[in-house]
N, C-alpha and C positions, 0 to 999 in steps of 0.2 A: 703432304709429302711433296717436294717439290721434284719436279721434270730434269730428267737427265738424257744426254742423247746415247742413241742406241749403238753402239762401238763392236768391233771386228772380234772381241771377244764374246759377244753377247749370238753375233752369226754364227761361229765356229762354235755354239753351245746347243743350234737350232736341230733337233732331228727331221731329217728330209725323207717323204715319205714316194716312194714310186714301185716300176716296173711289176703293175697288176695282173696277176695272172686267173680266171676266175674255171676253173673245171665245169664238166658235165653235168656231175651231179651238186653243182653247189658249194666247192670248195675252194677257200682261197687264199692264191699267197701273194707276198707282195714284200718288196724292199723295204727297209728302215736306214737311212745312212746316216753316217756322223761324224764328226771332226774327234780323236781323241789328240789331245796336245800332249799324253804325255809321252804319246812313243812316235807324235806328230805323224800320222797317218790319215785316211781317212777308212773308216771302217763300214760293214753292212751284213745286219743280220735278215736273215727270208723270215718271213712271220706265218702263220698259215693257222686259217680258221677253216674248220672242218665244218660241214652243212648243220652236223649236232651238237655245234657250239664247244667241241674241244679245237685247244689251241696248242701249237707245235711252235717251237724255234729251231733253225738252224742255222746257228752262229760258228763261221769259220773265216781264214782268210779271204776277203774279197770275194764273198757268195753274192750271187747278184743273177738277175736274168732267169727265175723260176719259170718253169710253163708244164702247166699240167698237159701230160697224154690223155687223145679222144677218150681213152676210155675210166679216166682219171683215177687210175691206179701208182701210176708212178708220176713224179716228179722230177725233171731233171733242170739243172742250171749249172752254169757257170759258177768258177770257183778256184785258187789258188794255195787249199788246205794241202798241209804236205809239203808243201813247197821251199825251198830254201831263201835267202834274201836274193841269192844271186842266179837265180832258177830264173830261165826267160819264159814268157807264153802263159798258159791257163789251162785247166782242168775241165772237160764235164762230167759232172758227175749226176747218178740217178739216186733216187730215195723210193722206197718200198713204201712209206708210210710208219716205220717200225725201224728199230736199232740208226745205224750211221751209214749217212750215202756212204757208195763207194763209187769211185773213178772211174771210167771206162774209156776214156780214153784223154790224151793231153795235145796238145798245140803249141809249139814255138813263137809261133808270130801269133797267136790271140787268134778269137772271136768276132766274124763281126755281125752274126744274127745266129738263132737257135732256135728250133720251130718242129714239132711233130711233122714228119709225112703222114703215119699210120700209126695205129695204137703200138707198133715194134718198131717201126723204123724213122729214128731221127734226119732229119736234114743240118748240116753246121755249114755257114759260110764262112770260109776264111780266108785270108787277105793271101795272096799269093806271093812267095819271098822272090824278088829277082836279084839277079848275082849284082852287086854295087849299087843295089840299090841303100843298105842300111852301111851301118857305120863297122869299123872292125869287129868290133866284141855284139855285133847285133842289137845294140840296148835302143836305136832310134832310128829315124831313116831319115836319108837324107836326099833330097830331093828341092829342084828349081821347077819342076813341070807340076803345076798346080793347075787343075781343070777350071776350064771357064765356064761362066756361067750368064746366061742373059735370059731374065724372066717375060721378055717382050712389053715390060713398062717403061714407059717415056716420063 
């Protein structure tokens, strides 16, 4: 069989595997991402292995960012199910273990970290909107003040 080189189709084909969340008692979920070309997106389902070897999907818009609660009864992450094409922001949503998460609350400007305080109470950081900072219709921001950075190597 002769050698061919490896092309930008053959990458957009790769499932990319991340964002590991592993519970208390042994449970675990974890991202699957992927290029679909035909609706040209990029897509991501939560996968989640239970300590007794049953296996769960949760496949929705842009689900991503799973982390199980201390007491690893719930599940919540990030997500964009529901949502219309022209709908700005993100979803979090919790999962029981059982039927379909539901939402509990949404975001305009996005996520930028999601982390239990306590077995009830979540923490969400999110990017704070300032008046001109984003563009008319909110879809990007616009901004020349980029923070500097000097890691003290010469």
């Amino acid at each position: 069989m002769g050698k061919r080189k490896f092309s930008i189709e053959d990458i957009l084909k790769l499932r990319r595997f991340g964002d590991l969340d592993v519970s208390g008692r042994g449970d675990v979920a974890f991202t699957i991402s992927y290029s679909d070309l035909d609706k040209n997106k990029n897509l991501s389902e939560i996968h989640i292995i239970r300590s007794d070897g049953v296996k769960a999907f949760l496949v929705g818009e842009g689900d991503s960012s799973p982390r199980w609660s201390p007491d690893s009864k719930l599940l919540v992450f990030l997500s964009r199910r529901g949502a219309g094409e022209k709908d700005k922001g993100i979803g979090v949503f919790v999962w029981s273990g059982v039927g379909e998460p539901r939402r509990i609350i949404w975001f305009k400007y996005g996520v930028n970290d999601l982390k239990w305080f306590d077995s009830s109470e979540l923490v969400v950081v999110t990017p704070t909107p300032r008046k001109g900072f984003y563009d008319e219709d909110e879809d990007y921001i616009v901004t020349d003040k980029l923070p500097v950075w000097f890691d003290r190597r010469f």
